[in-house]
C-alpha positions as a Markdown table, in Angstrom:
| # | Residue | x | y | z |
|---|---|---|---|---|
| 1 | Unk | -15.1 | -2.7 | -16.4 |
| 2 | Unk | -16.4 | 0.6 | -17.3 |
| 3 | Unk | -16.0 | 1.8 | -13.9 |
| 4 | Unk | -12.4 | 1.3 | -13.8 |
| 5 | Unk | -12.8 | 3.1 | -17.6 |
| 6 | Unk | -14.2 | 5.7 | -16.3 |
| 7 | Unk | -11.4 | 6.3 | -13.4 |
| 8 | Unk | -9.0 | 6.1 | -16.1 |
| 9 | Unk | -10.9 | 8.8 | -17.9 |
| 10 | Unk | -11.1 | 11.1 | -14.9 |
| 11 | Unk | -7.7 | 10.2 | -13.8 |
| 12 | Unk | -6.7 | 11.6 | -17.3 |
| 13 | Unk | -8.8 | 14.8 | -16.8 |
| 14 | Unk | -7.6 | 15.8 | -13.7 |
| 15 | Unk | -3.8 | 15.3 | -14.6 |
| 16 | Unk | -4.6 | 17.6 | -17.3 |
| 17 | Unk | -6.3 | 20.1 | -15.5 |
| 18 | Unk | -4.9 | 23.8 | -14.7 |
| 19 | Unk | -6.9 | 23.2 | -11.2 |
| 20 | Unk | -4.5 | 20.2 | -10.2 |
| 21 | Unk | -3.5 | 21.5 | -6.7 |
| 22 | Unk | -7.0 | 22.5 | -5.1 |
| 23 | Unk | -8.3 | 19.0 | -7.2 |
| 24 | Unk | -5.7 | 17.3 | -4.4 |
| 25 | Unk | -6.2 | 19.5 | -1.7 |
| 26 | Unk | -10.2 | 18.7 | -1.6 |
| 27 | Unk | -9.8 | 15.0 | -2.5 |
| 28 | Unk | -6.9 | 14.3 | 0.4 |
| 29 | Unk | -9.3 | 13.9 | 3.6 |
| 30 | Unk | -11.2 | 11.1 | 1.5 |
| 31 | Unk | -7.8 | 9.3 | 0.2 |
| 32 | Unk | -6.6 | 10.0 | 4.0 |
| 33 | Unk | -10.2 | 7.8 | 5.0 |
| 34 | Unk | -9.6 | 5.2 | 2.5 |
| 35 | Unk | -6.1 | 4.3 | 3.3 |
| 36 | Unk | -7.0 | 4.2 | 7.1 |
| 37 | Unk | -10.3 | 1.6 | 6.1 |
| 38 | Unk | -8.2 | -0.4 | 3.8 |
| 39 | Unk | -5.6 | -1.1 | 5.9 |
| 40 | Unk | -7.7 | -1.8 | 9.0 |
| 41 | Unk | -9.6 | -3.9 | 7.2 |
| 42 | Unk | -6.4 | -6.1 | 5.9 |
| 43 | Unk | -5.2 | -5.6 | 9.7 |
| 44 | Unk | -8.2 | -7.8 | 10.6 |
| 45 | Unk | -7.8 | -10.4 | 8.2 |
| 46 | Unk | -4.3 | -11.2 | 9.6 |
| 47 | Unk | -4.8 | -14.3 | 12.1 |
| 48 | Unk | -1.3 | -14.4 | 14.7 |
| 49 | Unk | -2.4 | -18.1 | 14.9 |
| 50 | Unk | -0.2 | -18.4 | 11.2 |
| 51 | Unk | 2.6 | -16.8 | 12.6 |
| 52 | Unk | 2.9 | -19.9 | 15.5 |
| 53 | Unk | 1.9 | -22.7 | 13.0 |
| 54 | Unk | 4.8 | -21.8 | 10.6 |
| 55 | Unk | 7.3 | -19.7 | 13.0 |
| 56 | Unk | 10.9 | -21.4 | 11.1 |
| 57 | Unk | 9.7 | -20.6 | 7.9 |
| 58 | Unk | 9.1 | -16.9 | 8.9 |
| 59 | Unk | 12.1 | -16.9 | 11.0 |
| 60 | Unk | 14.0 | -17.9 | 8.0 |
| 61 | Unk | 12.3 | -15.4 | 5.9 |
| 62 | Unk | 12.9 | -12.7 | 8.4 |
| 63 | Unk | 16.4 | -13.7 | 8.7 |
| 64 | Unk | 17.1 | -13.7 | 5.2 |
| 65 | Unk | 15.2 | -10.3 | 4.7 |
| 66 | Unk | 17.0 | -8.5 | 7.5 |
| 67 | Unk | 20.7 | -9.8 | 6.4 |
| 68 | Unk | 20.0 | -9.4 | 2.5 |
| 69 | Unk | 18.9 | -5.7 | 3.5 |
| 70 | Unk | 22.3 | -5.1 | 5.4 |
| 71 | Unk | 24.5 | -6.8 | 2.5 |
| 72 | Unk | 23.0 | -4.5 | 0.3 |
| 73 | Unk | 23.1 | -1.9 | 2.1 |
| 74 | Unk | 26.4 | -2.0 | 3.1 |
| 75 | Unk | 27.8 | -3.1 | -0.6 |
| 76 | Unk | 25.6 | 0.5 | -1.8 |
């Protein structure tokens, strides 16, 4: 709890702060870094096996994602 406080608080700082741009231009390697190990590490928590074991489900899903996107897109 206080640690996500304390983010918050720094967060707050920061946004505040006349120094904003070289703030984000020193921090970007290490949010570059952690976006790379978070989403390797979700990458290796997906098992293809799933995929097999319900394939018409997610073929349905996928259908209905790809021709809701088109409708929409093409009523837009």
């Amino acid at each position: 709890y206080s640690m996500a406080l304390g983010a918050f608080i720094i967060g707050a700082i920061i946004a505040e702060s006349n120094q904003l741009q070289k703030i984000e231009y020193l921090i970007n390697p290490l949010r570059d870094m952690f976006s790379a190990v978070f989403f390797v590490s979700v990458g290796l928590l997906f098992n293809p096996h799933v995929i097999v074991d319900y394939f018409y489900p997610v073929l349905v899903i996928t259908a209905a994602v790809i021709i809701g996107k088109i409708v929409s897109s093409s009523l837009g």
